[in-house]
KEKE-3310 file (N, C-alpha, C; in steps of 0.2 Angstrom, whole numbers, plus 5000, padded with zeros to 4 digits):
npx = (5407:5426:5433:5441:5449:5452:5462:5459:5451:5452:5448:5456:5465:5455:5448:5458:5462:5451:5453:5466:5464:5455:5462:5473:5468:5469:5461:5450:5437:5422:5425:5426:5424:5419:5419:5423:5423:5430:5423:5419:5419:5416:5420:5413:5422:5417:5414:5414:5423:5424:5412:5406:5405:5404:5416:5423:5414:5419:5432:5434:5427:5438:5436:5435:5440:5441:5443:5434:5437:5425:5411:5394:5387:5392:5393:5393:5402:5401:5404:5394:5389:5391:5402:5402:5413:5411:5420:5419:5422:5419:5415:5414:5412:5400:5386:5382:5372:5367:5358:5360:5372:5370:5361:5366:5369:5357:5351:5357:5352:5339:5339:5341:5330:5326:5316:5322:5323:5329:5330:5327:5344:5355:5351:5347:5329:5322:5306:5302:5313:5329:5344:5357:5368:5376:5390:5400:5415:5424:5439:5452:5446:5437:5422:5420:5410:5402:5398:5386:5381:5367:5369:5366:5368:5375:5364:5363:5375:5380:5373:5376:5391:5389:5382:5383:5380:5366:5366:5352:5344:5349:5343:5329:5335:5340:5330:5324:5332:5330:5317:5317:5328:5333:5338:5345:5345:5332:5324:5328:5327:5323:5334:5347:5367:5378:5388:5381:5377:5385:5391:5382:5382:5394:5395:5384:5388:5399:5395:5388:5398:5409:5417:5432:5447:5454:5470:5480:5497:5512:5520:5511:5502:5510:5510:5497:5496:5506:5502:5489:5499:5503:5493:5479:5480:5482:5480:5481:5472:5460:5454:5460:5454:5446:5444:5444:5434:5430:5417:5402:5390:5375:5367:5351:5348:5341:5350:5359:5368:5376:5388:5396:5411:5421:5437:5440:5450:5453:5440:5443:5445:5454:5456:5444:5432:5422:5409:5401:5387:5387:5385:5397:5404:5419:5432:5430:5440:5448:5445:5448:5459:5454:5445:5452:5460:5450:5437:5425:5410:5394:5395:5407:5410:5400:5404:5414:5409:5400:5408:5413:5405:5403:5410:5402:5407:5399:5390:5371:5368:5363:5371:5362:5358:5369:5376:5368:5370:5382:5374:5367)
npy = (4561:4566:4578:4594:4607:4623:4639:4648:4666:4675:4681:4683:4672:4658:4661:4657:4646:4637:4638:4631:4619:4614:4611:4604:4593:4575:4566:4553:4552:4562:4577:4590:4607:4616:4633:4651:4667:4685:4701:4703:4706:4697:4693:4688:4679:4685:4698:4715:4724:4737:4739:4734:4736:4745:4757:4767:4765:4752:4754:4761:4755:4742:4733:4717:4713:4703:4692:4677:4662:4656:4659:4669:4681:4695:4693:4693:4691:4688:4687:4680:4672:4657:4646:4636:4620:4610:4597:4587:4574:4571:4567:4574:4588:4591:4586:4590:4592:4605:4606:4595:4596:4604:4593:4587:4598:4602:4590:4590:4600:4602:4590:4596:4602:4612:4620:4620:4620:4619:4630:4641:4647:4645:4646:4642:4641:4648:4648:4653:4666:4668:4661:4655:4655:4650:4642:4638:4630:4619:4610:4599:4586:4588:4593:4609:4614:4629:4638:4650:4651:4658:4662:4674:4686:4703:4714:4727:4732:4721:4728:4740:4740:4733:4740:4753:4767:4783:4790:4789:4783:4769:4766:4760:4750:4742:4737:4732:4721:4712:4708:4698:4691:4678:4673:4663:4657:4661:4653:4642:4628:4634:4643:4637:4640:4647:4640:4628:4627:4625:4613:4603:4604:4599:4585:4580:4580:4572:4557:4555:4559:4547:4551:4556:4568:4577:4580:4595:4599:4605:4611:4611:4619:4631:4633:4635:4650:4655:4656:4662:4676:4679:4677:4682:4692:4703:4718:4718:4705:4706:4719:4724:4719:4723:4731:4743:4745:4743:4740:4736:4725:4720:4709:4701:4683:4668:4661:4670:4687:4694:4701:4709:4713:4720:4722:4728:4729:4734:4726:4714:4705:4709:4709:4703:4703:4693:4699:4697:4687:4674:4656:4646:4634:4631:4641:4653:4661:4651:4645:4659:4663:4658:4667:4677:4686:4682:4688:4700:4694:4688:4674:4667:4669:4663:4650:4647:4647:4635:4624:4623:4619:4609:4612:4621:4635:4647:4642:4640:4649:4649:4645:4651:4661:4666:4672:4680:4692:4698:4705:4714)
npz = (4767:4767:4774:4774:4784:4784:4788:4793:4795:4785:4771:4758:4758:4758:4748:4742:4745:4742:4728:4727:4733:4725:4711:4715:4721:4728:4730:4728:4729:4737:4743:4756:4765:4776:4780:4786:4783:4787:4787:4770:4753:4742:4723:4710:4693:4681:4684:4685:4697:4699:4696:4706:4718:4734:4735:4745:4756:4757:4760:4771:4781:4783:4775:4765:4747:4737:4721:4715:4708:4701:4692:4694:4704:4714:4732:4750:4763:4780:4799:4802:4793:4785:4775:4763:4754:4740:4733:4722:4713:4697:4678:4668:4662:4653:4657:4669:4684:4691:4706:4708:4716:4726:4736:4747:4755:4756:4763:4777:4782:4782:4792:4805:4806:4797:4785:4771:4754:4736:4722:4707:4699:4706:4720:4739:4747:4761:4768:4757:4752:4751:4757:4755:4741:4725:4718:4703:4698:4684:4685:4679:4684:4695:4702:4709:4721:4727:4741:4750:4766:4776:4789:4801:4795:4794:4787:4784:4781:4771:4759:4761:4756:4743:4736:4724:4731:4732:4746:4752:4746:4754:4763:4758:4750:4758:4764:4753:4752:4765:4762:4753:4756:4767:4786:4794:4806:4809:4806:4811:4827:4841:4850:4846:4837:4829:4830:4834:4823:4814:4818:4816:4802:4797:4806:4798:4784:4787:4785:4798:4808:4802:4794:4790:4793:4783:4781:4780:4772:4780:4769:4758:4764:4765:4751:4748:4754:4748:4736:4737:4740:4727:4717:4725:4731:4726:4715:4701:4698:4707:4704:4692:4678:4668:4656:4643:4627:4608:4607:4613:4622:4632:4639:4648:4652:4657:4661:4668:4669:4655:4647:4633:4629:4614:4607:4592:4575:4558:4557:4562:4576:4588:4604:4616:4630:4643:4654:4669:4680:4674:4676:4673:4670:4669:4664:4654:4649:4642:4629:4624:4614:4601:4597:4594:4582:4571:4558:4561:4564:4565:4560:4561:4575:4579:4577:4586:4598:4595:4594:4607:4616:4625:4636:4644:4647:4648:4658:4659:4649:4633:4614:4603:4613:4617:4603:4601:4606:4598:4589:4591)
capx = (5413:5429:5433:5446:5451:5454:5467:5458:5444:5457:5443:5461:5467:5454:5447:5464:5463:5447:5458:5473:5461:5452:5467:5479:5467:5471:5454:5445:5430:5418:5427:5420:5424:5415:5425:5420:5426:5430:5419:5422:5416:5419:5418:5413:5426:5418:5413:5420:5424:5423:5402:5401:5410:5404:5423:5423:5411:5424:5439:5434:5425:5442:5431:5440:5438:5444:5439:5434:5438:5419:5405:5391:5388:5397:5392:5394:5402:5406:5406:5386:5388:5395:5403:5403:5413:5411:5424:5416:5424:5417:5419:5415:5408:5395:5382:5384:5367:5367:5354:5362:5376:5367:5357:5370:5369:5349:5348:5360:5346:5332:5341:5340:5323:5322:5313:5327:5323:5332:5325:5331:5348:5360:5347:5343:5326:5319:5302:5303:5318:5335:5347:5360:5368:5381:5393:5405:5419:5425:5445:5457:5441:5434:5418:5421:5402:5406:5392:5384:5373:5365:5365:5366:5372:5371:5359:5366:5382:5380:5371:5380:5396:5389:5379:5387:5372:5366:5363:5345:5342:5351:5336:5323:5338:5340:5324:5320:5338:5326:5312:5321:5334:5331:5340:5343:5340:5325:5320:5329:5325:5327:5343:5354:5370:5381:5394:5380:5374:5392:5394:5378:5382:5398:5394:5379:5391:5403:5392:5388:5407:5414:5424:5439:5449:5461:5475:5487:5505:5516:5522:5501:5499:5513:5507:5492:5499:5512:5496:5487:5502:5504:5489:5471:5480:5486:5478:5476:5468:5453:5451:5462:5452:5439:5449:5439:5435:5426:5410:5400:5383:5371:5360:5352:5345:5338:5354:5364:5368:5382:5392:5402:5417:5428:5441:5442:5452:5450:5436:5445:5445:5459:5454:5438:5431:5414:5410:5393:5386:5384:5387:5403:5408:5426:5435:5430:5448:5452:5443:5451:5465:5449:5441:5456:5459:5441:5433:5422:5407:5391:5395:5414:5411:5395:5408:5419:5404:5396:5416:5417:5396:5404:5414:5397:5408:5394:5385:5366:5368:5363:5372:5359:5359:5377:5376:5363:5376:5385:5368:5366)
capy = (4564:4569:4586:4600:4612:4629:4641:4653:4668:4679:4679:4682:4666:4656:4659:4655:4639:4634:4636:4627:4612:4611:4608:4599:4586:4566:4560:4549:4554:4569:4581:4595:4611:4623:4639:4658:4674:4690:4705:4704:4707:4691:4695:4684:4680:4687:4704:4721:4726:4745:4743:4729:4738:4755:4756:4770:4761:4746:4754:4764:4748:4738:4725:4714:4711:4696:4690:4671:4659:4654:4663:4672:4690:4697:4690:4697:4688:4691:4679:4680:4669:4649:4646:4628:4620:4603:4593:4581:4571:4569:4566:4579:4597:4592:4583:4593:4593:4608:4605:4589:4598:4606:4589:4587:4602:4603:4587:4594:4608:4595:4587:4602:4605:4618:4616:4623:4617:4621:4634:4644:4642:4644:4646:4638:4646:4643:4651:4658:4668:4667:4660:4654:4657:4645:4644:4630:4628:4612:4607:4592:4578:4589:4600:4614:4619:4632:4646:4654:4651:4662:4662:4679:4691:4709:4717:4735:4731:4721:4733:4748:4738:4730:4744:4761:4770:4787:4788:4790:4774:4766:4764:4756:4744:4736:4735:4726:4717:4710:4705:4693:4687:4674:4669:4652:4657:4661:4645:4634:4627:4639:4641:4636:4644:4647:4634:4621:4623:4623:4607:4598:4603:4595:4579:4577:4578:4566:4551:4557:4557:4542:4551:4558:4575:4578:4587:4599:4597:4611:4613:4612:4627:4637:4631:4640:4655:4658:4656:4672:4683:4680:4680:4685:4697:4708:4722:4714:4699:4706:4725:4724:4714:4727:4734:4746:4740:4748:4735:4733:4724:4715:4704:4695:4678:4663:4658:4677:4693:4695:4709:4706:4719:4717:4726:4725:4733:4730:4722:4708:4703:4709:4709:4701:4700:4693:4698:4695:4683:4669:4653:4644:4626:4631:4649:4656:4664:4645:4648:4667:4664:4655:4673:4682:4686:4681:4692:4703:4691:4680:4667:4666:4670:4657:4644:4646:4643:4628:4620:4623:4618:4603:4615:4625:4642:4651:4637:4638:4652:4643:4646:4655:4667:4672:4675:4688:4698:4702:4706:4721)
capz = (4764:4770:4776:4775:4788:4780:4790:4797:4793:4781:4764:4753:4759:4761:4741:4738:4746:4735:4721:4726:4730:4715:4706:4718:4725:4722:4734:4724:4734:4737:4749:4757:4769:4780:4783:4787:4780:4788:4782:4763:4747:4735:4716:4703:4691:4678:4685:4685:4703:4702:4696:4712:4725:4738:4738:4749:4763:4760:4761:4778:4786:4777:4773:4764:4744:4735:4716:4716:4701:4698:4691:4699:4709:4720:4739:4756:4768:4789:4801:4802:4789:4784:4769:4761:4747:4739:4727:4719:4707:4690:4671:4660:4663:4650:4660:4677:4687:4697:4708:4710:4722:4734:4739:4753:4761:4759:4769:4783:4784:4783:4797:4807:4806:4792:4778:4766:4745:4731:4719:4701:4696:4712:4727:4742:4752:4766:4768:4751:4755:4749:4763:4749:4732:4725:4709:4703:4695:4685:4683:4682:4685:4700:4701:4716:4721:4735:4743:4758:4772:4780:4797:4805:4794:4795:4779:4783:4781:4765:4758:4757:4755:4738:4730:4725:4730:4737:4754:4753:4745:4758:4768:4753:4748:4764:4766:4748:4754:4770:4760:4748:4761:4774:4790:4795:4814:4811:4803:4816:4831:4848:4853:4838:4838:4824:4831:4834:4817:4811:4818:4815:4796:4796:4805:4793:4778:4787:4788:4807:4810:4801:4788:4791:4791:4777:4787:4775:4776:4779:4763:4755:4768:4760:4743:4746:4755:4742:4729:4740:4740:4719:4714:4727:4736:4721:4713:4696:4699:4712:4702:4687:4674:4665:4649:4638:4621:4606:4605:4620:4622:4636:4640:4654:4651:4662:4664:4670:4663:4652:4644:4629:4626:4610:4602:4584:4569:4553:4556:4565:4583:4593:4612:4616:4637:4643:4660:4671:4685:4673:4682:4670:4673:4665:4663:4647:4644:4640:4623:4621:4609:4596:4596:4591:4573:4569:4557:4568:4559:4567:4559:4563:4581:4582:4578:4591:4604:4594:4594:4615:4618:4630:4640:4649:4647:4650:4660:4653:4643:4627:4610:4600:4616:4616:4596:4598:4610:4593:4582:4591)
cpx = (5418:5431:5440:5446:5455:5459:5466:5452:5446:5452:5448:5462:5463:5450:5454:5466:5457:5450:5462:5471:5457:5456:5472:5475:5468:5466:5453:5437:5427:5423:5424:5425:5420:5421:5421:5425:5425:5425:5421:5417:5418:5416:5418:5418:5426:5417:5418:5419:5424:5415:5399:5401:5408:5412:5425:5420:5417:5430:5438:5430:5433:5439:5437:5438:5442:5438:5440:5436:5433:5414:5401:5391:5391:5392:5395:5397:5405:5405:5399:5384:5394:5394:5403:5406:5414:5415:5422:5420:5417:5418:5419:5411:5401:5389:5380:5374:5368:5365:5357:5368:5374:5363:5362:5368:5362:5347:5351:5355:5341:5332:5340:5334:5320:5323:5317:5324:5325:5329:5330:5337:5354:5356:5346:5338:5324:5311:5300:5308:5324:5340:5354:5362:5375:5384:5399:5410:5422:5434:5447:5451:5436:5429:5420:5412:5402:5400:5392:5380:5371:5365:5362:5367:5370:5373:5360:5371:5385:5376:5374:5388:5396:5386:5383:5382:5371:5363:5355:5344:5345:5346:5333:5327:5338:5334:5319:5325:5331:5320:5314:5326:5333:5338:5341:5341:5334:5318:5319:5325:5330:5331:5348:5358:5372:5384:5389:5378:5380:5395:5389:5380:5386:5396:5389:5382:5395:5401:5391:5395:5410:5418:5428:5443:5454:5465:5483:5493:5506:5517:5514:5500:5503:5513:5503:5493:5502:5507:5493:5490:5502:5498:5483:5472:5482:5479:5475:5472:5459:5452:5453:5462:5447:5442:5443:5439:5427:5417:5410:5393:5382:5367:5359:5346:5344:5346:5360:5362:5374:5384:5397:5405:5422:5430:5444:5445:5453:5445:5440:5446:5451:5459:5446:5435:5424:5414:5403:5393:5384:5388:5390:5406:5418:5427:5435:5436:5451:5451:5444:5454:5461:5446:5446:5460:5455:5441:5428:5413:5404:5392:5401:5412:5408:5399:5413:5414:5401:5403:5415:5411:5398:5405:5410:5403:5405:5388:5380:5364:5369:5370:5372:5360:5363:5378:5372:5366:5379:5381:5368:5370)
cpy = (4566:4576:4589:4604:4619:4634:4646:4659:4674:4679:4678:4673:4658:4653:4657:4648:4634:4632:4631:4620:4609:4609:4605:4592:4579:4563:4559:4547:4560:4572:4587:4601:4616:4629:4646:4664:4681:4695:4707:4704:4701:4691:4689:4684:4684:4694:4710:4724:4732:4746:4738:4732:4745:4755:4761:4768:4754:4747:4759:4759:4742:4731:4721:4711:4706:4694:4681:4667:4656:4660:4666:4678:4691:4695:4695:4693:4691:4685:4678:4673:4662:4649:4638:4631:4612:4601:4588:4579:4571:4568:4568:4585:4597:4592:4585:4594:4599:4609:4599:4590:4599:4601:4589:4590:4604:4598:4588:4600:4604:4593:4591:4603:4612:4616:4620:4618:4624:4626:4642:4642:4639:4646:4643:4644:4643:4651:4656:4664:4664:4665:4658:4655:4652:4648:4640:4633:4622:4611:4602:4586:4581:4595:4603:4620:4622:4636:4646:4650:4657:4663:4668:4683:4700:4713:4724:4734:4729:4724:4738:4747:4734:4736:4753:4765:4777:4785:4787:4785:4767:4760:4759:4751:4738:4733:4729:4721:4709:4709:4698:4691:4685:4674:4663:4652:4658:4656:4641:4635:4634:4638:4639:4641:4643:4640:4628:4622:4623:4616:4600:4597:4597:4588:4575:4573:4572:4558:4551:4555:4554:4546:4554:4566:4573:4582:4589:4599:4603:4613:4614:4618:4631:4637:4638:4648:4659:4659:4664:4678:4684:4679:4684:4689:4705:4711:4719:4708:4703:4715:4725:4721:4718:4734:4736:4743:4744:4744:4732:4731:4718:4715:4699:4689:4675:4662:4662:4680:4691:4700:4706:4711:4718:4724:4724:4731:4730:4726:4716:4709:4704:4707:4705:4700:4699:4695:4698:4691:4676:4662:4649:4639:4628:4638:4650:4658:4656:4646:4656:4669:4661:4662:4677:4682:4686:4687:4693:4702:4686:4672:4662:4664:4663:4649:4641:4646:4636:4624:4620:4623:4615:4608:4619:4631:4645:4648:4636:4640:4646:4647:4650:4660:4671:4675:4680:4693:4700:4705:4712:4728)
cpz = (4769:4771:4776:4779:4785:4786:4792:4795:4788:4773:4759:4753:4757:4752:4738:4739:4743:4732:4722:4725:4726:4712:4710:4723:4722:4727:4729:4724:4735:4741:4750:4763:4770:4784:4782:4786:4788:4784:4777:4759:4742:4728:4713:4697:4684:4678:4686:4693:4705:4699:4701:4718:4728:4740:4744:4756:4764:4762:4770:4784:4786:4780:4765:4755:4738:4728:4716:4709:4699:4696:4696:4699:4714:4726:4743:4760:4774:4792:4805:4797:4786:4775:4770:4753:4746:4735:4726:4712:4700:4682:4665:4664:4660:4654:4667:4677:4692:4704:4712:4717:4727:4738:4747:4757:4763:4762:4776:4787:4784:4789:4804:4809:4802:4787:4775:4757:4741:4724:4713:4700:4701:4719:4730:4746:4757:4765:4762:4750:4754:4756:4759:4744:4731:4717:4708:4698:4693:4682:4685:4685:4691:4699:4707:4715:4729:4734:4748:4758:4777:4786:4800:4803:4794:4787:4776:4780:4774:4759:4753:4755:4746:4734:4731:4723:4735:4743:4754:4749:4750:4759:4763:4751:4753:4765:4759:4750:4758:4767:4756:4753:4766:4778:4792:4801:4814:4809:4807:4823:4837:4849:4850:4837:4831:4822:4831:4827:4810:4811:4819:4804:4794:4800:4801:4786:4781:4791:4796:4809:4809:4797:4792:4789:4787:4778:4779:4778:4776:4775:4759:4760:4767:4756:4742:4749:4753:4735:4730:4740:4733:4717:4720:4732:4732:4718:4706:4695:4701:4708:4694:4678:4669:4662:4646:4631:4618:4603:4612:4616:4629:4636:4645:4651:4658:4664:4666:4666:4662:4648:4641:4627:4619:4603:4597:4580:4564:4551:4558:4572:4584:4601:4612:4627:4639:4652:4662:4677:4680:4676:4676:4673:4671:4664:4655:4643:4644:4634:4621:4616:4601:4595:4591:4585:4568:4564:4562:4563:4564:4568:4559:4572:4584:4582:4583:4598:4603:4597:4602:4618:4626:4637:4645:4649:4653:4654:4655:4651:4635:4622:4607:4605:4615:4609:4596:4602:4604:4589:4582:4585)
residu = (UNK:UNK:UNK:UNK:UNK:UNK:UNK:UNK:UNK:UNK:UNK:UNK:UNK:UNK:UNK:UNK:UNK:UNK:UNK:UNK:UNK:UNK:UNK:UNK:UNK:UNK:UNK:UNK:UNK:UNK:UNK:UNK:UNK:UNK:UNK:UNK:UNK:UNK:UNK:UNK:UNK:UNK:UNK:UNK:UNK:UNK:UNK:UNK:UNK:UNK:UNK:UNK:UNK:UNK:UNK:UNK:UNK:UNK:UNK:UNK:UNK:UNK:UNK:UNK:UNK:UNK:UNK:UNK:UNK:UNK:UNK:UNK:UNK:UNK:UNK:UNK:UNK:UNK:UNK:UNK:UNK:UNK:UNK:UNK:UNK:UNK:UNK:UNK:UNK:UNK:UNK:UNK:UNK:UNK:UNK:UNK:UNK:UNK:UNK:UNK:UNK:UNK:UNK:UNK:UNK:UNK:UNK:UNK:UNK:UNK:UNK:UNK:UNK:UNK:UNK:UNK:UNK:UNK:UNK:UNK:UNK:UNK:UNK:UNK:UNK:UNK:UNK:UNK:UNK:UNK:UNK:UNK:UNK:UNK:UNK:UNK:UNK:UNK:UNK:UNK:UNK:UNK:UNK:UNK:UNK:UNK:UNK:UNK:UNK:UNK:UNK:UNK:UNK:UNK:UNK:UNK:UNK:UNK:UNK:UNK:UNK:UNK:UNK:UNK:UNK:UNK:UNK:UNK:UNK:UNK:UNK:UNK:UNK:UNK:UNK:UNK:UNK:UNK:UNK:UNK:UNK:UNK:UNK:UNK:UNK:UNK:UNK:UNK:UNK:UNK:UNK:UNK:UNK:UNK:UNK:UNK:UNK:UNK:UNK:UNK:UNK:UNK:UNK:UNK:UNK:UNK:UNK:UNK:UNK:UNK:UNK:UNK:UNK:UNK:UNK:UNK:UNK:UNK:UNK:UNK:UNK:UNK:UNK:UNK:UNK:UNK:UNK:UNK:UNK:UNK:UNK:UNK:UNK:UNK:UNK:UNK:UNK:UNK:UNK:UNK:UNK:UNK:UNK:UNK:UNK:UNK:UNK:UNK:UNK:UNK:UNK:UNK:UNK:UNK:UNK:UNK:UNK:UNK:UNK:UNK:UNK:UNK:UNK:UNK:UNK:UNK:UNK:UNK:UNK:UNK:UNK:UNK:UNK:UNK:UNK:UNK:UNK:UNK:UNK:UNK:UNK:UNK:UNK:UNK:UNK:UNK:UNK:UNK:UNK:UNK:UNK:UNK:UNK:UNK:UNK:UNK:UNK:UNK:UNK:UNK:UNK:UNK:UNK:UNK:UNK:UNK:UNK:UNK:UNK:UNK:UNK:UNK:UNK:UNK:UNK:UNK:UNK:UNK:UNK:UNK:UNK:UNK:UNK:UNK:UNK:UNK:UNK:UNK)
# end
């Protein structure tokens, strides 16, 4: 695959240059990049960022937090830790293998000498132990399957930057953190830095070096610059998204939780918002304006998810699932 170089370790910028190449690439081919975050908080697009955030440990570390445009839970990132993200072409959202993505980067860790496999719906582990989490998005003919690597990261730090919790849980969180969370240095072979295992990933994914860097023009690097200051550096984007509304319900299934909010009068849908870590090949608010008007009725609402099945919304949250969010 050929490779992108991202612009530095700015987390705003950096999700904002995900987005821009999900929708402005013309390869005709996989493309891929490895890039590293400053220490930040990245929100899932469906989440509510003041029940993910110790905002006060983040705003006096100023740790850095940024909402992504795919699904999933909020993540940790610092520069302990290697991001990947993949573009793969393909032809419909319907048929997406998930599994199917991460092959790449589990024979790059094979390659290595650590046994890493793929396991639930976005992990990779190694020794039974989470080292990974992923989450895709699909537009314009291209999937975007971006996550973490674990290399080094520090478990305090993520911690109390993601859970809004008394002090005195601190301690027991970290420490169930560290039982479910692996290392990759501690898999790899003696001696593996970050850089060498930065730059064994990358010649893995580029046929050991034949492919080729894909260099941004000037103008593509104030595209996506100009993208960051209007939207993934602003207030409503990364906090501004979790509107009250007079009908809540949740539920976690195999395939996430989700939370359905919707404000109705009259008995008809005015507002409607789904928020959660469910993994979503496509932005849900593309079917938002099909909800609205509705009678506030099963068998109204169940139509407008059978009509939009193709589209993986809600990834592999079923159908029947999402209906029973409104039974309650």
């Amino acid at each position: 695959m050929r490779y992108v170089t991202y612009m530095g370790t700015d987390a705003y910028t950096n999700i904002a240059t995900d987005t821009w190449l999900l929708n402005n690439l013309n390869a005709k081919e996989p493309v891929f990049a490895l890039w590293q975050n400053n220490n930040a908080i990245i929100v899932g697009q469906n989440q509510n960022t003041f029940g993910e955030v110790n905002q006060d440990f983040v705003d006096e570390h100023q740790i850095e937090v940024v909402r992504r445009v795919t699904g999933g839970g909020a993540v940790y990132h610092d520069l302990g830790n290697l991001n990947f993200t993949l573009f793969v072409p393909i032809e419909s959202a319907a048929n997406v293998d998930f599994k199917k993505f991460s092959e790449p980067v589990l024979r790059a860790l094979h390659t290595l000498g650590i046994d890493a496999e793929a396991s639930g719906r976005n992990d990779l582990l190694v020794n039974g132990k989470k080292i990974s989490g992923v989450a895709q998005r699909y537009a314009k003919g291209y999937l975007m399957h971006h996550g973490t690597l674990l290399f080094d990261s520090n478990v305090d730090t993520m911690v109390r930057s993601l859970n809004v919790a008394d002090e005195k849980f601190i301690s027991k969180a970290a420490k169930s953190v560290r039982s479910r969370v692996g290392m990759i240095k501690d898999a790899a072979p003696k001696g593996l830095t970050l850089q060498n295992f930065w730059d064994a990933v990358q010649y893995e994914l580029t046929d050991h070096g034949k492919d080729q860097e894909i260099v941004l023009t000037p103008q593509q690097k104030q595209e996506i610059i100009q993208l960051t200051a209007d939207k993934f550096l602003t207030w409503d984007w990364n906090y501004g998204r979790s509107p009250e509304f007079n009908f809540k319900n949740h539920a976690k299934y195999d395939g996430g939780i989700i939370d359905v909010q919707v404000q109705a009068e009259g008995g008809t849908i005015r507002d409607i918002n789904f928020t959660g870590d469910f993994l979503g090949l496509r932005d849900w608010r593309e079917i938002k304006d099909q909800f609205i008007g509705l009678p506030f009725e099963t068998a109204e609402i169940k139509t407008v998810f059978e009509r939009n099945h193709e589209g993986r919304y809600f990834g592999n949250i079923t159908d029947d699932e999402l209906i029973k969010l409104f039974e309650a």
